[in-house]
C-alpha positions as CSV (number, residue, x, y, z in Angstrom):
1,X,-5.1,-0.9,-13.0
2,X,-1.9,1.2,-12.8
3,X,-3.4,4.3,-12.5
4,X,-6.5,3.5,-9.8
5,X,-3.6,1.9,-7.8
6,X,-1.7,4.9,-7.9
7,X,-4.5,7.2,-7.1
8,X,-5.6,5.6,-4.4
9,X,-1.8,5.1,-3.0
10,X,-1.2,8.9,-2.9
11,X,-4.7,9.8,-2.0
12,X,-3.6,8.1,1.3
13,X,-0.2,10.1,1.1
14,X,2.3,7.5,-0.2
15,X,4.7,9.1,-3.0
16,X,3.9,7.7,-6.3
17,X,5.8,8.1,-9.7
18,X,4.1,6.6,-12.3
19,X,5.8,4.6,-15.8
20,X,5.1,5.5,-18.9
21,X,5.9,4.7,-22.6
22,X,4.1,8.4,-23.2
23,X,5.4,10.3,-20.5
24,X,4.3,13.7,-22.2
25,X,0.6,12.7,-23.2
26,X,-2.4,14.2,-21.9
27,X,-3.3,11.1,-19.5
28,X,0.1,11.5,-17.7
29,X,-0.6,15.5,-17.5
30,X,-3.4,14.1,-15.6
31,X,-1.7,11.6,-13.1
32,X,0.6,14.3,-12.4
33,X,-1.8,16.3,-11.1
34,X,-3.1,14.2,-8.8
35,X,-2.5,13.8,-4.7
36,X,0.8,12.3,-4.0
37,X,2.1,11.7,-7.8
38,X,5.7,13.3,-8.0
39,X,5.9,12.7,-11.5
40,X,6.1,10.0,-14.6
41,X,9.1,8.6,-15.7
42,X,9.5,7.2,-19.6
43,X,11.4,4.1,-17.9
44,X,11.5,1.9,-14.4
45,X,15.6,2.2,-15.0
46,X,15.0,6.0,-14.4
47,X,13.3,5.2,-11.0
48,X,16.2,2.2,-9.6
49,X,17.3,3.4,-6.0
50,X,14.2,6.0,-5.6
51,X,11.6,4.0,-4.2
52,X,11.1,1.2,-1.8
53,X,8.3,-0.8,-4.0
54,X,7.8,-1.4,-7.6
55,X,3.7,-2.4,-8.9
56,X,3.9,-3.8,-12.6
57,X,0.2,-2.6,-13.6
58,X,1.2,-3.1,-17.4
59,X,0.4,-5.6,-20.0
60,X,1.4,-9.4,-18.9
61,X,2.9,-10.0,-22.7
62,X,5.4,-6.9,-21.6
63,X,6.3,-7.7,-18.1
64,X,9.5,-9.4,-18.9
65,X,10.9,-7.2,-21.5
66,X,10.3,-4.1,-19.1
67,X,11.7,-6.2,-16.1
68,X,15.4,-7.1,-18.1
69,X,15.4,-3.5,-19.3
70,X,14.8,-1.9,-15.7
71,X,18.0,-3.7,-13.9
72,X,18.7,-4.8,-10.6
73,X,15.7,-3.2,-7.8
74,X,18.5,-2.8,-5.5
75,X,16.4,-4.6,-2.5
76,X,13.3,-2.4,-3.6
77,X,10.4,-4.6,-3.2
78,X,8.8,-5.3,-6.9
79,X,4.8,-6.4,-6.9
């Protein structure tokens, strides 16, 4: 879901940075070389006070542990 949402977001030329636990595997090679994608951080901490909106795409039994490990959204809007 993650990666169709972020696809289509900078295909319509909104900045996206995709999350990933494997930020060095061949499927984020990919993402980065799509339209819009800036790049794919290992963490959402790495990404506080860089963007205006947050999309969890990730597993629902992982949500909370990656939401207490990412901090305070400072006013960023998280979906």
């Amino acid at each position: 879901v993650g990666s169709v949402l972020g696809r289509r977001l900078g295909a319509l030329g909104h900045v996206v940075t995709f999350v990933s636990r494997n930020p060095n595997n061949e499927k984020a090679s990919v993402l980065r070389g799509l339209p819009g994608v800036v790049g794919v951080a290992s963490s959402v901490a790495e990404l506080i006070g860089q963007g205006e909106v947050f999309i969890y795409a990730g597993p629902y039994d992982h949500a909370k542990s990656v939401l207490e490990q990412s901090g305070d959204f400072g006013g960023a809007i998280l979906v």
